[in-house]
C-alpha positions in Angstrom: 25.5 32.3 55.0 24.9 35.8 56.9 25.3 37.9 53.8 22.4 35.7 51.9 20.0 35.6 55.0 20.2 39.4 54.9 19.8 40.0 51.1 16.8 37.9 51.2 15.5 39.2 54.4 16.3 42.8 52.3 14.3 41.6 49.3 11.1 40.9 51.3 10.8 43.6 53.2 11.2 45.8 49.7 8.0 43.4 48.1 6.1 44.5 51.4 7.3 48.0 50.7 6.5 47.7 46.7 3.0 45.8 48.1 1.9 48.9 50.5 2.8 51.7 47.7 0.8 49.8 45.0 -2.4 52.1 44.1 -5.7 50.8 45.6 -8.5 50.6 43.0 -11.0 53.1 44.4 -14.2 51.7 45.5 -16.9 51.5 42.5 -20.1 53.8 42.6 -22.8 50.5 42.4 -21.7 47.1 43.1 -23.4 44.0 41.2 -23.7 41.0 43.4 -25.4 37.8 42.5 -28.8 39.0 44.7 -28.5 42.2 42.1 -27.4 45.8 42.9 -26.1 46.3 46.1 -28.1 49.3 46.8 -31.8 50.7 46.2 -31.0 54.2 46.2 -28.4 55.9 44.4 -27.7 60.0 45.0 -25.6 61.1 42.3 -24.4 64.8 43.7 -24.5 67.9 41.7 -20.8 68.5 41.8 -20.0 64.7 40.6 -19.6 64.3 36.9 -22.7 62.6 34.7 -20.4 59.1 34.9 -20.9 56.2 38.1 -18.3 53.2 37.9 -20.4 49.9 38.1 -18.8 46.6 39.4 -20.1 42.9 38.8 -19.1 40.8 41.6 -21.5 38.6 40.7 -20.6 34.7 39.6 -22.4 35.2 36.3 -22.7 38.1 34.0 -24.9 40.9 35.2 -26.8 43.9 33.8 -27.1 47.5 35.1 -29.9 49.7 33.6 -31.9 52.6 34.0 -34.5 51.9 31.4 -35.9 55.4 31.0 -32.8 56.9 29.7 -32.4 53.5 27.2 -29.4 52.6 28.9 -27.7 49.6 30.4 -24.2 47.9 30.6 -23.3 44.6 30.9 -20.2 43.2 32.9 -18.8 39.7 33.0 -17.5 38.7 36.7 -15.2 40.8 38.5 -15.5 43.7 35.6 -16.1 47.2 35.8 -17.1 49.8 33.4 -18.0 53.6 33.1 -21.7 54.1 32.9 -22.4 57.1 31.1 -25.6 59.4 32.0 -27.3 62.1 30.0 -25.3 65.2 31.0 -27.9 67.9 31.7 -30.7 65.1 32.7 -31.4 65.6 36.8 -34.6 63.6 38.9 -35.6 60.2 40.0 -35.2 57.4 37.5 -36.0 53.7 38.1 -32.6 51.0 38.0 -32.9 47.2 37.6 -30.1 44.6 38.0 -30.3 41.2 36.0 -28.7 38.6 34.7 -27.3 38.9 31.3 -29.4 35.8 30.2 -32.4 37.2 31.1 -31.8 40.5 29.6 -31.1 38.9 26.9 -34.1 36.8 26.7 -35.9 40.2 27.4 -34.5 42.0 24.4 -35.0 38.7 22.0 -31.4 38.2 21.5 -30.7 41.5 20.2 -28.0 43.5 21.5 -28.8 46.8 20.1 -32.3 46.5 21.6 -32.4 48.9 25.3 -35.7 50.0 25.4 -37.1 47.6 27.6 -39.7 49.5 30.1 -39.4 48.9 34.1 -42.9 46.5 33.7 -41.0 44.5 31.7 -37.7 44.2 33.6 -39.5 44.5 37.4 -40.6 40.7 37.5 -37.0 39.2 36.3 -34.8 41.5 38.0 -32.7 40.5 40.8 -33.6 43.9 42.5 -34.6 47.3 41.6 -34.1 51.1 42.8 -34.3 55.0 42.9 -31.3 56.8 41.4 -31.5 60.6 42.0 -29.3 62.7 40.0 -29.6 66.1 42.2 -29.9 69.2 40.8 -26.9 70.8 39.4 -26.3 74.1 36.4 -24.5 71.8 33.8 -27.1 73.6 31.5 -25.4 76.7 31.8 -22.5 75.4 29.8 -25.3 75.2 26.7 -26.4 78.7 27.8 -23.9 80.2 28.5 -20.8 78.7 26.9 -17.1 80.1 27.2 -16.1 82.3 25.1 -12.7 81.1 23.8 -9.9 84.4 23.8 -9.9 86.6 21.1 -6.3 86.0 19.0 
């Protein structure tokens, strides 16, 4: 009776063990909630790569996009996906978050279709923002690329 109290008391304390060196799921760059994006102004840093996770914790299926650069993404509950930005692009751009439906009744049903303008998206969005991409010299690997060695 000892020996099996012990070797179960031995197995839980290795599943708490096994629990607290699981990896933790680092925390997305925008969060989707029902109300929309979670933020209204977005910094993305020089020294960060031209990519922001975005997260729909949202009940529904949401919509991310920054209409300018004729891109959004679109995330069922509890997804997340890479958002990919224009690499050498820096300023202010305008962001909405939306339903999927009413993206969708935006675009006319078509999927391909992302250049709606911020007057169209403004009065259905669930909320809106600023996302500054500071100024950073990703150019100079256009103007001055690397010069792979000589063989």
């Amino acid at each position: 009776m000892r020996y099996c109290c012990k070797l179960h008391l031995l197995m839980l304390l290795l599943l708490a063990l096994l629990g607290a060196c699981t990896p933790t799921r680092p925390a997305a760059d925008l969060t989707i909630t029902g109300r929309g994006c979670a933020t209204t102004s977005f910094l993305l840093p020089a020294e960060h790569e031209p990519t922001i996770t975005v997260e729909n914790q949202a009940a529904e299926r949401m919509v991310f996009t920054i209409p300018t650069m004729n891109r959004w993404v679109a995330l069922g509950q509890g997804e997340r996906a890479d958002f990919e930005l224009p690499r050498y692009i820096m300023g202010s751009f305008d962001f909405f978050c939306l339903s999927e439906a009413d993206h969708t009744t935006l675009s006319g049903g078509n999927p391909f279709l992302c250049a709606l303008e911020p007057a169209q998206l403004a009065p259905v969005a669930r909320s809106a923002g600023t996302f500054k991409i500071a100024q950073h010299n990703r150019i100079q690997e256009v103007l001055q690329p690397t010069m792979p060695p000589a063989p």
